[in-house]
C-alpha positions, 0 to 999 in steps of 0.5 A: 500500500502507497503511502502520501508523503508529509507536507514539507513546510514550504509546501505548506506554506506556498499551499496556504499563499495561493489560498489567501491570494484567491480569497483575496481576489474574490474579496476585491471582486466583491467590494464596490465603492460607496461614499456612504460607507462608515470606514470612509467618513470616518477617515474623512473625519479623522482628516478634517477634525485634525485641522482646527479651523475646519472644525465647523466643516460637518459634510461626510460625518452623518454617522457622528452622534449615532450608537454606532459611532465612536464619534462625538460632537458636543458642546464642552466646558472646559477649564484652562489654567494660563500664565500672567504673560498670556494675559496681552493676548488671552483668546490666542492663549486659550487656542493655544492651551486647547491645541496643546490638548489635541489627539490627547485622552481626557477624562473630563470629555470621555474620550481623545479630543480631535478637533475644537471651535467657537471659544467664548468664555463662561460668564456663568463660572466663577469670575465672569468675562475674568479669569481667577487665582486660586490660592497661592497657584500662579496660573489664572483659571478660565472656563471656556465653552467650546464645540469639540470632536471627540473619539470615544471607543466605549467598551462593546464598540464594534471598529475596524482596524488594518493590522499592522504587526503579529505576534504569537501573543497577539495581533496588532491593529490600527483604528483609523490609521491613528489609534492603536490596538491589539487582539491578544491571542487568548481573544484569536483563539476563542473566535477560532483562530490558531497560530502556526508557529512554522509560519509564523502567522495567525489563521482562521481554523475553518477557512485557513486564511492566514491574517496578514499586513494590511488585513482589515478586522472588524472587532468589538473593544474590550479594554482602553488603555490610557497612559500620558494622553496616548490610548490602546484598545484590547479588543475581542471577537476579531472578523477577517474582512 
C-alpha cells in the first residue's frame, strides 16, 4: 500500500499563499465603492477634525452622534489654567492651551479630543468675562465653552482596524490609521483562530486564511488603555474582512 508523503513546510506554506491570494481576489471582486460607507467618513473625519479651523466643516460625518459611532460632537466646558504673560493676548492663549490638548485622552470629555471651535468664555463660572487665582497657584483659571470632536471607543464598540504587526501573543491593529490596538491571542483563539508557529502567522481554523499586513478586522473593544494622553484598545471577537 502507497503511502502520501508529509507536507514539507514550504509546501505548506506556498499551499496556504495561493489560498489567501484567491480569497483575496474574490474579496476585491466583491467590494464596490460607496461614499456612504462608515470606514470612509470616518477617515474623512479623522482628516478634517485634525485641522482646527475646519472644525465647523460637518459634510461626510452623518454617522457622528449615532450608537454606532465612536464619534462625538458636543458642546464642552472646559477649564484652562494660563500664565500672567498670556494675559496681552488671552483668546490666542486659550487656542493655544486647547491645541496643546489635541489627539490627547481626557477624562473630563470621555474620550481623545480631535478637533475644537467657537471659544467664548463662561460668564456663568466663577469670575465672569475674568479669569481667577486660586490660592497661592500662579496660573489664572478660565472656563471656556467650546464645540469639540471627540473619539470615544466605549467598551462593546464594534471598529475596524488594518493590522499592522503579529505576534504569537497577539495581533496588532490600527483604528483609523491613528489609534492603536491589539487582539491578544487568548481573544484569536476563542473566535477560532490558531497560530502556526512554522509560519509564523495567525489563521482562521475553518477557512485557513492566514491574517496578514494590511488585513482589515472588524472587532468589538474590550479594554482602553490610557497612559500620558496616548490610548490602546484590547479588543475581542476579531472578523477577517
Amino acid at each position: 500500500m502507497s503511502t502520501t508523503p508529509s507536507e514539507s513546510k514550504e509546501e505548506k506554506r506556498l499551499r496556504k499563499q495561493e489560498k489567501n491570494k484567491d480569497a483575496k481576489k474574490r474579496k476585491r471582486d466583491s467590494l464596490e465603492p460607496s461614499s456612504t460607507s462608515v470606514s470612509s467618513a470616518s477617515k474623512k473625519v479623522k482628516r478634517r477634525s485634525l485641522v482646527v479651523d475646519d472644525a465647523h466643516d460637518t459634510h461626510d460625518t452623518h454617522d457622528i452622534n449615532t450608537s454606532n459611532s465612536p464619534f462625538e460632537r458636543e458642546k464642552a466646558i472646559i477649564m484652562l489654567s494660563l500664565t500672567s504673560s498670556a494675559m496681552s493676548n488671552t483668546p490666542k492663549a486659550m487656542h493655544t492651551s486647547l491645541q496643546s490638548m489635541l489627539l490627547k485622552y481626557s477624562d473630563g470629555l470621555g474620550g481623545v479630543l480631535l478637533s475644537f471651535d467657537n471659544i467664548q468664555v463662561d460668564t456663568t463660572k466663577n469670575g465672569g468675562h475674568y479669569g481667577t487665582i486660586l490660592n497661592e497657584m500662579p496660573h489664572i483659571q478660565y472656563y471656556v465653552t467650546c464645540d469639540v470632536l471627540v473619539f470615544n471607543p466605549r467598551e462593546g464598540k464594534s471598529l475596524k482596524g488594518v493590522v499592522n504587526e503579529t505576534f504569537p501573543s497577539h495581533v496588532g491593529l490600527l483604528v483609523h490609521e491613528l489609534f492603536h490596538a491589539m487582539i491578544p491571542a487568548e481573544s484569536l483563539r476563542e473566535s477560532g483562530f490558531s497560530f502556526d508557529g512554522d509560519l509564523n502567522e495567525w489563521s482562521k481554523d475553518d477557512t485557513m486564511t492566514p491574517v496578514v499586513v494590511d488585513d482589515e478586522i472588524k472587532f468589538t473593544v474590550d479594554k482602553l488603555h490610557e497612559c500620558n494622553g496616548l490610548i490602546s484598545l484590547e479588543c475581542r471577537d476579531p472578523v477577517i474582512h
